[in-house]
Wavefront OBJ file of the C-alpha trace (Angstrom):
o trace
v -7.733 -89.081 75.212
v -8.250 -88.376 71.761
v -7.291 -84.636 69.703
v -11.056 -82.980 69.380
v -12.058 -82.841 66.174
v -12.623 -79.462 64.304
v -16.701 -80.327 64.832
v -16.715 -80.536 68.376
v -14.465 -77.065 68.510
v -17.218 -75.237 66.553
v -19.085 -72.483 68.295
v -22.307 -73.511 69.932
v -25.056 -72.841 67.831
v -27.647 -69.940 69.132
v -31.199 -69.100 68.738
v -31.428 -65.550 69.108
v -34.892 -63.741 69.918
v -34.091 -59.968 70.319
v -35.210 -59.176 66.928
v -38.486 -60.907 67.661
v -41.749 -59.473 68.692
v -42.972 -62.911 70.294
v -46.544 -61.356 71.048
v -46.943 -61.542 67.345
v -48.055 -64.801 66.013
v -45.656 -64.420 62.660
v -42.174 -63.461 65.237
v -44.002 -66.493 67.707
v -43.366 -69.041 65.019
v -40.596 -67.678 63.850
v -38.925 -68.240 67.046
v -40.604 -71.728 67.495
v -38.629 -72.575 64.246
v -34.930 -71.448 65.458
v -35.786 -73.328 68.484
v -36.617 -76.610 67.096
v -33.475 -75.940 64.414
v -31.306 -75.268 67.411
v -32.147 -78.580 69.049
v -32.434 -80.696 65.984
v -28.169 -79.265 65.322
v -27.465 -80.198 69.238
v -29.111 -83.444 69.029
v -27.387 -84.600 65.607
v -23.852 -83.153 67.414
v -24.391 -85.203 70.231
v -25.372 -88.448 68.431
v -22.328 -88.190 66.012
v -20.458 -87.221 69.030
v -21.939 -90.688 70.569
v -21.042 -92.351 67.263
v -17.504 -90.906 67.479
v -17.020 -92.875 70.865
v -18.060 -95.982 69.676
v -21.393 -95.691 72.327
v -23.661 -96.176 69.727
v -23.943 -97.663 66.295
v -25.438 -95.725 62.992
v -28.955 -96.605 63.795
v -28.608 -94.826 67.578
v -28.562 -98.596 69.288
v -26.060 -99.123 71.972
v -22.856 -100.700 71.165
v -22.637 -102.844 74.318
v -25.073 -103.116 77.188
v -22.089 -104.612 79.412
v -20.964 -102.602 82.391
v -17.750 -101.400 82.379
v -15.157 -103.480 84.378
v -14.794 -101.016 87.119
v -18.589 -101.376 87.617
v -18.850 -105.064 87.967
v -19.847 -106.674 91.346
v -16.258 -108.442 91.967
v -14.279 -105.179 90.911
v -11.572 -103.447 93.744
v -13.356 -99.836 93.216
v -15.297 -98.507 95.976
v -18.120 -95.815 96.113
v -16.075 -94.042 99.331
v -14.510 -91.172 98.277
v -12.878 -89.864 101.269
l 1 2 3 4 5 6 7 8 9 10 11 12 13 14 15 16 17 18 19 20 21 22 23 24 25 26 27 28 29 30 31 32 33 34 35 36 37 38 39 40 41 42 43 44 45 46 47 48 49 50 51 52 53 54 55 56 57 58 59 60 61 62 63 64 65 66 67 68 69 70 71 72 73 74 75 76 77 78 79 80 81 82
């Protein structure tokens, strides 16, 4: 397994409401926009992350569609786990 990178060691970003008053329409959308900030950092972590792994190219399309081997119809794995 590969050394984690100093990106995916970062501290998860937050959007934190307790200074917010979210029954006023300003604090409301105020909040609305850390939200959609928060997401919009996890999603771009996760697709680099995806990137990183060789899952998916630069344009977000799947490397491979192929199943991995253990997957495969003739493969020795089984689904039994005990």
């Amino acid at each position: 397994m590969a050394a984690a990178s100093v990106h995916d060691l970062s501290v998860i970003p937050s959007a934190p409401f307790d200074d917010l008053d979210l029954d006023r329409e300003g604090d409301e959308e105020e909040w609305e926009r850390r939200a959609m900030a928060l997401a919009a950092t996890r999603i771009d972590a996760a697709r680099a992350r995806l990137q990183r792994l060789g899952i998916i190219d630069v344009n977000g399309e799947l490397v491979s569609t192929d199943l991995p081997a253990d997957m495969l119809a003739d493969s020795d794995t089984t689904l039994e786990t005990g």
